[in-house]
C-alpha angles and dihedrals in degrees: 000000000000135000127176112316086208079061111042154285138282120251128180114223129174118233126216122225123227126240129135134212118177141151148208081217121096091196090092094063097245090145086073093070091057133110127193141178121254107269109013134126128234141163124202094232142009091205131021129198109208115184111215115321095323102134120237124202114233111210125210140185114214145166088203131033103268140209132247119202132173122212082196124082094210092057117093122204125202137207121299098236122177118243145171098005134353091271098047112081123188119205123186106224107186127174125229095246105268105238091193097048085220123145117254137166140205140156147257125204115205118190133180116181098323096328118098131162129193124242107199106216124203129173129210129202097232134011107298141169111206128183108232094179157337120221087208102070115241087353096286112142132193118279095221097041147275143134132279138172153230133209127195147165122227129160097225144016119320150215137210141198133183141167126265100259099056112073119216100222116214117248121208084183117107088235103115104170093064134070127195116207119200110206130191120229114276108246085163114123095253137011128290146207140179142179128261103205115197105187127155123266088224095050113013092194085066096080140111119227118219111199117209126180130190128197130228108285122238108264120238123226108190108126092143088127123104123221086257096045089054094041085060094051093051089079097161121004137183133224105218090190126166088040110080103013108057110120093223093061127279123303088028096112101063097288139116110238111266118270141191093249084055091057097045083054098055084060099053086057089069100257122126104181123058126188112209111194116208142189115216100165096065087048100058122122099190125039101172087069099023087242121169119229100255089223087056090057088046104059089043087060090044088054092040089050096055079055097044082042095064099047090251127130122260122203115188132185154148115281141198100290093165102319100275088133123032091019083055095063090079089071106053132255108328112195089213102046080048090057095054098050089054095046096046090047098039078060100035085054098049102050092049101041086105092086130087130228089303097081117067135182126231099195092213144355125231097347114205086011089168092051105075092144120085123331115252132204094234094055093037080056091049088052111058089030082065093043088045085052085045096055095038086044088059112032090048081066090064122192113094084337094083096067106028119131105250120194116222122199126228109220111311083347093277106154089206081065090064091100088051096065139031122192122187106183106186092306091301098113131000133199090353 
């Protein structure tokens, strides 16, 4: 797979899925993941479940050996024992069995020098999960981005799910019975919402459901760069290929689907342009009409927002797919084949013409791919009748559409094929 060489080059790069299993539970060494700065002064929870009489460990973080203490008869309170490292401390806390099943609460105090903290106890009759608070008030979360979290109490390991679009971040902090989500800005066509879902890991159907929902984001319009100007800021980009443009659906050559932590990713490795191929024919739930599954648009949108999200470039286009586009060039301008490039960008266009300057279209991909012999004049017809069809599909869309910066291919986007072939779309690109 090429793009053009004046861009950048292609790079293969492995994603890494999110699920999250966590636990108010220390049993797990999780403590041993931890860092902490010399001095300080942490405790592994400000509040424990406990279910019955079943024992919890309470973690800290001390310069000096602390103390544990219950206001609560019924609270036991083990021996302080040094773990881990001389400045990581374990402490048993168990429960006297509750007759009566009811709730009840109490407290722990747990000081270390002149520095204590509190660690609020309840016990529950049977295993729970229960949901203490959320820091975005009634789950509603910010249309243009941002983070939020949820904390819960639960008297065993956890799982959570999420939707997609919400991010588990990863914690280095002691506190356990708390997650924090990371989510992109909606540039979908209509609000969204989605279930967290916190169940035990030792009975699922034990679990609590927090329900968030996110508005349509506000559109930017800002489309005031020029092709050059873009091409300048697009200083290192990445090919993700074999992810969106495999003709038997994504993650079927070999790759994860495309998140938002591969993304970010992607941007701590120092790239700010990514090119996401994509196949369309082979997504299409209508023939009769070309038209494009609505779920398949959609998941393009949702890949091209965690870009857009990180202030980095998209370039989308139409891949290879089986060849009915760019294979068929060989064989000169096909009406059908025409009909369809207008039909699959007129809706490509429309859906994504939520995003600003930072999403471009490359109308094809290696046109005439089959033919690397020598250049013809019926293919190089072919060629620049489908990229005509290209530029007159999107900007007919209007929007943003009608100025965005859109990427023709030379024959089989060879760049040494450059003399071979001249386009002048309407002024927008020459000799490309």
């Amino acid at each position: 797979m090429k793009i053009l060489k004046s861009i950048f080059a292609s790079m293969l790069l492995v994603s890494v899925c999110g699920f999250a299993t966590t636990s108010c539970n220390d049993d797990d060494g999780y403590p041993n993941k931890v860092e902490f700065l010399s001095g300080e002064f942490v405790v592994s929870k400000s509040a424990m479940a406990l279910a019955g009489t079943q024992p919890q460990t309470l973690t800290i973080k001390s310069p000096v050996r602390p103390s544990v203490s219950s206001d609560a008869a019924w609270i036991h309170v083990g021996e302080v024992e040094r773990s881990v490292s001389s400045s990581i401390y374990t402490c048993v806390i168990s429960c006297d069995e509750n007759s009566a099943y009811d709730v009840r609460t109490g407290s722990l105090t747990v000081t270390a020098g002149s520095e204590s903290k509190t660690v609020t106890v309840t016990q529950y009759g049977a295993e729970t999960v229960e949901i203490v608070s959320i820091s975005s008030e009634g789950g509603v979360l910010a249309p243009n981005g941002g983070t939020f979290t949820v904390n819960y109490a639960a008297t065993g390991e956890v799982n959570i799910e999420a939707p997609q679009w919400l991010t588990i971040v990863g914690s280095r902090s002691l506190n356990e019975c708390s997650v924090e989500f990371r989510y992109s800005a909606n540039n979908g066509e209509a609000g969204r919402s989605g279930d967290i879902v916190i169940s035990l890991v030792s009975d699922p159907a034990i679990s609590q459901i927090v329900t968030v929902s996110q508005e349509k984001a506000e559109i930017s319009t800002d489309m005031s760069s020029s092709a050059i100007e873009l091409a300048a800021k697009m200083y290192a980009g990445v090919n993700i290929g074999n992810t969106m443009e495999p003709p038997s659906g994504e993650g079927t050559w070999g790759t994860p689907v495309v998140n938002q932590e591969y993304i970010r990713g992607l941007k701590s490795l120092g790239f700010n342009a990514v090119r996401v191929p994509c196949a369309w024919d082979s997504h299409v739930s209508d023939a009769a009409t070309n038209t494009i599954d609505p779920a398949w648009l959609d998941r393009v949108s949702e890949v091209v927002g965690y870009i857009v999200a990180e202030d980095m470039y998209a370039i989308v286009n139409i891949h290879w797919d089986g060849g009915w586009l760019e294979t068929s060039c060989v064989n000169g301008y096909d009406k059908a084949v025409d009909k369809k490039q207008r039909d699959y960008w007129t809706q490509i266009a429309n859906k994504l013409n939520v995003y600003d300057e930072h999403l471009l279209f490359a109308g094809m991909n290696e046109p005439g791919q089959q033919d690397q012999g020598a250049v013809n004049s019926s293919s190089i017809n072919a060629i620049k009748a489908y990229q005509q069809t290209f530029v007159d599909a999107v900007r007919a869309t209007g929007g943003n559409n009608a100025k965005r910066c859109l990427i023709h291919q030379t024959p089989y986007t060879n760049i040494d094929k450059l003399a071979h072939i001249r386009m002048d779309f309407g002024g927008i690109m020459q000799s490309v």
